[in-house]
C-alpha positions as CSV (number, residue, x, y, z in Angstrom):
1,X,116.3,64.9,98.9
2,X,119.2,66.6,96.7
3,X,118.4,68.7,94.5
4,X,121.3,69.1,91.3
5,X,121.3,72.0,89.1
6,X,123.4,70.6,85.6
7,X,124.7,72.9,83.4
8,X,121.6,74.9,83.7
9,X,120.4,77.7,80.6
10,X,117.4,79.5,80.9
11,X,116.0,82.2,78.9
12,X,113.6,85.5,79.5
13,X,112.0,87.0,76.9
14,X,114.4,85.2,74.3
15,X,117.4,86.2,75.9
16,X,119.3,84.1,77.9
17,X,119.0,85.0,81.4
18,X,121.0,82.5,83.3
19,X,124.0,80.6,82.5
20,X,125.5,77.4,82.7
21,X,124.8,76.9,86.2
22,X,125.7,74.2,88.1
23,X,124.7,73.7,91.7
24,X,124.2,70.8,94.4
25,X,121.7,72.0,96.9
26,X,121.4,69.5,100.2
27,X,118.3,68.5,102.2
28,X,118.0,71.1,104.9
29,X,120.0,73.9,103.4
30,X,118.4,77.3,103.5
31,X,120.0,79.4,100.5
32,X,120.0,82.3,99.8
33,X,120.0,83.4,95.9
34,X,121.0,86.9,95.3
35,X,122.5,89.4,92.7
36,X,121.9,92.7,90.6
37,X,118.6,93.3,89.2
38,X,117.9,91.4,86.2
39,X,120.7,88.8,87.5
40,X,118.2,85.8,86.8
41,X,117.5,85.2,90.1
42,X,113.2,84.9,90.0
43,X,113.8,83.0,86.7
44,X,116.0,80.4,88.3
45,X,113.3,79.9,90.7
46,X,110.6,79.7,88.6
47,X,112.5,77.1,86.7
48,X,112.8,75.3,89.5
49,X,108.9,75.4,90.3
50,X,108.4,74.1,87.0
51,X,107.2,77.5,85.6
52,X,110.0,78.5,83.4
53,X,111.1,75.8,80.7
54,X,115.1,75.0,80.8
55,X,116.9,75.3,77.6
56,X,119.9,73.4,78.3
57,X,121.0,71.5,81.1
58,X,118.5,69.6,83.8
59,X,117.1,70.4,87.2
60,X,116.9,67.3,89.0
61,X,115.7,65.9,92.3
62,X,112.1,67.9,92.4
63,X,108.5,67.3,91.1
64,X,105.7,69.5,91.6
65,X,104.2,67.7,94.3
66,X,107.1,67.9,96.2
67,X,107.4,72.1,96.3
68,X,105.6,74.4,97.9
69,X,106.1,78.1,96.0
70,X,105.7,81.7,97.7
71,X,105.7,84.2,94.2
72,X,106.5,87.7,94.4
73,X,103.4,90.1,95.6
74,X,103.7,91.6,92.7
75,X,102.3,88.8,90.4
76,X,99.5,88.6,92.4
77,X,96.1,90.0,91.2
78,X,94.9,91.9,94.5
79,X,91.6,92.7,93.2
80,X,90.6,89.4,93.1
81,X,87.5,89.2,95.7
82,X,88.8,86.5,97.6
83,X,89.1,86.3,101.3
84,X,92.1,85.5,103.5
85,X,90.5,82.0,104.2
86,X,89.8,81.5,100.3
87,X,93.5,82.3,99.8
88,X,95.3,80.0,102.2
89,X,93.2,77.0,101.5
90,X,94.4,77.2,97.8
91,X,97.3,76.0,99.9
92,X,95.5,72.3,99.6
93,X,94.9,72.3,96.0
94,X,97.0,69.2,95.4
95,X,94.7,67.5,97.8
96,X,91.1,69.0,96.8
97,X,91.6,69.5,92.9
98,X,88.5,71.1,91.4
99,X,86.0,68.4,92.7
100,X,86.5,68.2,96.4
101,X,85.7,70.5,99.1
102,X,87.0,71.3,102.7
103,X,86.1,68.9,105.1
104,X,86.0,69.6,109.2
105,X,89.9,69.0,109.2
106,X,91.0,70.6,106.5
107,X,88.9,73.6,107.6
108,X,90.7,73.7,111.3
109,X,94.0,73.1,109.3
110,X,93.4,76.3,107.5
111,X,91.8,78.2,110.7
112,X,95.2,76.9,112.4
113,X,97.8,78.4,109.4
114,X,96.2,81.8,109.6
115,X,96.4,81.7,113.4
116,X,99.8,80.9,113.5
117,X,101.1,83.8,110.9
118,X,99.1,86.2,113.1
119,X,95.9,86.6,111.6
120,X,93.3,85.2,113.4
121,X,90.4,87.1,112.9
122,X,91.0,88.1,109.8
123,X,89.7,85.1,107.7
124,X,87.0,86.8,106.2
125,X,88.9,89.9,105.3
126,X,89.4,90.8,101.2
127,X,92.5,90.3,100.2
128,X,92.6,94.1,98.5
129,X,92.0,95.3,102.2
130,X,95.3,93.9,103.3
131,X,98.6,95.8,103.6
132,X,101.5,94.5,102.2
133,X,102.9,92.9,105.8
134,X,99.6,91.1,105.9
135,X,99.3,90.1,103.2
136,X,102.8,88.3,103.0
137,X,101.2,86.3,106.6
138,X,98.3,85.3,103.7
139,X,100.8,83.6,101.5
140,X,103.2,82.3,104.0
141,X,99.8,80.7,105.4
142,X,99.3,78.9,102.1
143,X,102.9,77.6,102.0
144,X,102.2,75.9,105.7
145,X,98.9,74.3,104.2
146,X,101.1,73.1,101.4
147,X,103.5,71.2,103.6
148,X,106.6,70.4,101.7
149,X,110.0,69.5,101.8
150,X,111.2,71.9,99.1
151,X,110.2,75.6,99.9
152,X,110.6,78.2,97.1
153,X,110.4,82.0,98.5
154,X,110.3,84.7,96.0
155,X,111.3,88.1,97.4
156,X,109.3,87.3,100.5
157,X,110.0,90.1,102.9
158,X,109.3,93.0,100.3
159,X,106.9,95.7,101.4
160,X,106.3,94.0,104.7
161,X,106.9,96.0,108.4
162,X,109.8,95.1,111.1
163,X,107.0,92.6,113.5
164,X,106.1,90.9,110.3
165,X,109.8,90.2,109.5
166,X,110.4,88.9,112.2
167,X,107.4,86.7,112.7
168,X,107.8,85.3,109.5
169,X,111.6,84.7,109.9
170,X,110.8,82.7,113.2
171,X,108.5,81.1,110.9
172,X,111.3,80.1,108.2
173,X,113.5,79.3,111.0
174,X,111.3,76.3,112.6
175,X,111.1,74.8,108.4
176,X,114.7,75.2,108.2
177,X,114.9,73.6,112.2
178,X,112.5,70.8,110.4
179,X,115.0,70.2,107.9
180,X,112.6,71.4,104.8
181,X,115.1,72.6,102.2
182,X,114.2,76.5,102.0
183,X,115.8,78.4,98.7
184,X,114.8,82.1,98.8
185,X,116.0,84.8,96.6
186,X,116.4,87.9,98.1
187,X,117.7,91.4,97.5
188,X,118.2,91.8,101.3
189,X,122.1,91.2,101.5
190,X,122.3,92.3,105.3
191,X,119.4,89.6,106.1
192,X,121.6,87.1,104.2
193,X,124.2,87.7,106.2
194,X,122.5,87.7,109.3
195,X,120.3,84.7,108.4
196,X,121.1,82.4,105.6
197,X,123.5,79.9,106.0
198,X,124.6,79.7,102.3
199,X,124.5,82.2,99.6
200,X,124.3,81.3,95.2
201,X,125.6,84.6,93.9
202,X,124.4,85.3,90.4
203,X,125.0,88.0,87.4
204,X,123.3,85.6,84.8
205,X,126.6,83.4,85.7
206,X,127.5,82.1,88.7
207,X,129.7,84.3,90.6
208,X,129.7,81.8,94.1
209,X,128.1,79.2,95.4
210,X,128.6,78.4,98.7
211,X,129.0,79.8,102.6
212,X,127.7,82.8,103.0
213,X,130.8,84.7,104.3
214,X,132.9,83.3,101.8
215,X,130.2,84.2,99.0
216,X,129.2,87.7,99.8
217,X,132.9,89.2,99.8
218,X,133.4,92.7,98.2
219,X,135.5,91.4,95.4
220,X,132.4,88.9,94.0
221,X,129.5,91.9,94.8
222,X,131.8,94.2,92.8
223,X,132.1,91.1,89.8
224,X,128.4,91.0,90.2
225,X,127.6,94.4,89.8
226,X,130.3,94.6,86.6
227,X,128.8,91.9,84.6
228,X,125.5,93.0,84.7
229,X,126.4,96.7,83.7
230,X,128.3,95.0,80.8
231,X,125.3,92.4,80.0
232,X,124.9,93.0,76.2
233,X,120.6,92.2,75.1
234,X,121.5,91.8,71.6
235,X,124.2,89.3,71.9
236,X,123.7,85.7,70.5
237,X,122.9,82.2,72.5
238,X,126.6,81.9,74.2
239,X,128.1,78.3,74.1
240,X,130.1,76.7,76.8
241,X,133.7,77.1,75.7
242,X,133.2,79.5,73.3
243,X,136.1,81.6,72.7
């Protein structure tokens, strides 16, 4: 499954928020996307979970029933009374709908994703009792239920502690090992470095797509940074090829 980014515009708020982009992402590749804040980054990959609407150009090469989607903590409503185990098995929703309920196996496949992000025993818990490193386990659970080829990560090693970064990145490591295609944005350059294979660079533009170490040099950070300092919210729709 390859996934082609064409001449991609999206737009937050009514200002465009990425540009043009155009990007051929491989079966198996775990990228990285990074950049400043307000580079476009979580709109890109809400486009690409079918949340965000594109206003010119196509994504092609997913469908929703081919994603499985890890949002940012922060979009999450944490006083919600819902239990660890009522969270991950929203994991199966694709499968269960609003008619259907858990049978035996579904139920051990749920008991078996919280065991194996570490929280065995902690299926009843609220999820407003949770800190933030168990939390992230929660939702990483969910995203094993989902059991995809695509896997979209949003920030997901924000707020969490050292064991659960590690636990989770051994857990990223055996989709990436299964060939799952794994596209996470991150503000985390020195785990990029150490971790992610390939690296799309953004400032609402494309500043590099491709290896990391050839992506994450000093002169395209410093580019980076620039263009979103300069980033002008009252300027009009660009064009391609506009002088």
């Amino acid at each position: 499954m390859t996934i082609y980014l064409n001449n991609v515009t999206l737009a937050y708020e009514k200002h465009p928020a990425v540009h043009h982009l155009n990007a051929t992402i491989n079966k198996g590749d775990w990228l990285a996307i990074v950049g400043p804040n307000g580079a476009g980054k979580s709109t890109l990959l809400n486009a690409m979970a079918g949340l965000t609407t594109v206003h010119e150009g196509s994504i092609e090469g997913l469908c929703s029933d081919t994603i499985a989607y890890l949002p940012q903590q922060a979009q999450l409503d944490k006083s919600f009374p819902i239990t660890v185990f009522e969270l991950v098995f929203t994991g199966l929703w694709a499968k269960l709908g609003y008619t259907k309920s858990l049978d035996a196996e579904d139920y051990k496949k749920c008991t078996a994703a919280i065991a194996a992000v570490g929280l065995h025993g902690f299926e009843s818990r609220m999820i407003n009792t949770l800190s933030g490193g168990q939390l992230q386990r929660s939702l990483f659970a969910r995203v094993l239920l989902q059991d995809q080829p695509v896997i979209l990560l949003d920030e997901p090693f924000n707020a969490i502690d050292r064991k659960t970064l590690i636990d989770l990145t051994e857990l990223i490591n055996q989709w990436h090992r299964g060939q799952r295609t794994i596209i996470m944005v991150t503000h985390d350059l020195d785990y990029v470095q150490a971790h992610c294979p390939k690296t799309l660079l953004l400032a609402r533009e494309c500043i590099g797509y491709g290896s990391t170490k050839n992506i994450l040099t000093v002169d395209n950070l410093k580019r980076a940074r620039q263009l979103s300092e300069s980033f002008d919210e009252h300027a009009p729709w660009c064009q391609q090829g506009a002088a």
